[in-house]
N, C-alpha and C positions, 0 to 999 in steps of 0.2 A: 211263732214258729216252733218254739219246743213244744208245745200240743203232738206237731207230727213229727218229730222222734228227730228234731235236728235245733240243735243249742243255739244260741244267737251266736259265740265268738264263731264256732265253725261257717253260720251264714255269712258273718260278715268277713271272713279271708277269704271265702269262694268268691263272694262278689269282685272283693278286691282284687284277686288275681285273674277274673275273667276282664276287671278293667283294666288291666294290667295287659291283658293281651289283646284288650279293644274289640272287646267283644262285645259288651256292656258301657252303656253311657251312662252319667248324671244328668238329662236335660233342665232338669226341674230340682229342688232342693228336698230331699226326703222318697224322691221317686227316682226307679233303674229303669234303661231300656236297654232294647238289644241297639245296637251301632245300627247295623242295617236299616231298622226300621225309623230310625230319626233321621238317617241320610235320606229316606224317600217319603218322607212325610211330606217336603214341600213340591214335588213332581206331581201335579195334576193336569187330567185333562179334560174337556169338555165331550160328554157325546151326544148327539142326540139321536135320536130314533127316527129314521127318514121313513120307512115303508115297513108292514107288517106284513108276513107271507107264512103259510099254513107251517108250521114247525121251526121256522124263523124268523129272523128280525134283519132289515140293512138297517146298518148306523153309524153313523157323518162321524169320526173323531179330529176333533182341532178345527175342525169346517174343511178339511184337507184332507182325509183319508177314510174312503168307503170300506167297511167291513160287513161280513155274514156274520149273526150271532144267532145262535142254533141252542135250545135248551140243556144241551149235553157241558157250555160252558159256562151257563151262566147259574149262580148261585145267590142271587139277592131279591130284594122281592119282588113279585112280579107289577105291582102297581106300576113300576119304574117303565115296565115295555108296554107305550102305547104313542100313537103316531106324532109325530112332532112333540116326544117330552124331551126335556132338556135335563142334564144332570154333569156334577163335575164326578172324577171316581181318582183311585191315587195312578200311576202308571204302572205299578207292577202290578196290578189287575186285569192289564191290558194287555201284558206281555205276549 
């Protein structure tokens, strides 16, 4: 870290006082995360791809809820959308 113009004691009170305000987790021994993203690490859901239609996709989430996925929302790769694939993803993906 001092490469980019920041001392190790100053990294290490930042961290400290971002876990201080529960911003920042320890899940792991030597590794930080943000709070938010370790509370929804274990929240997934299953989707799968029922039907494909010219600029969209329906797809099944949980076996229980039909959705439209439209190019405009989706950002991962496209090998993923094709008819009956299965895949899990986290739930704030889905939001």
């Amino acid at each position: 870290m001092e490469l980019e113009g920041y001392t190790l004691p100053a990294m290490k009170g930042t961290i400290g006082r971002l876990m201080k305000e529960g911003l920042v987790t320890k899940p792991e021994t030597e590794r930080y995360a943000a709070t938010s993203a370790v509370k929804a690490a274990g929240k997934t859901s299953e989707i799968m791809i029922e039907k494909i239609y010219p600029g969209s996709a329906v797809m099944v989430i949980d076996d229980k809820y039909r959705a439209r996925l439209t190019p405009h929302d989706y950002n991962s790769p496209p090998k993923l959308i094709k008819k009956n694939r299965r895949f899990r993803t986290q739930r704030s993906c889905i939001a």
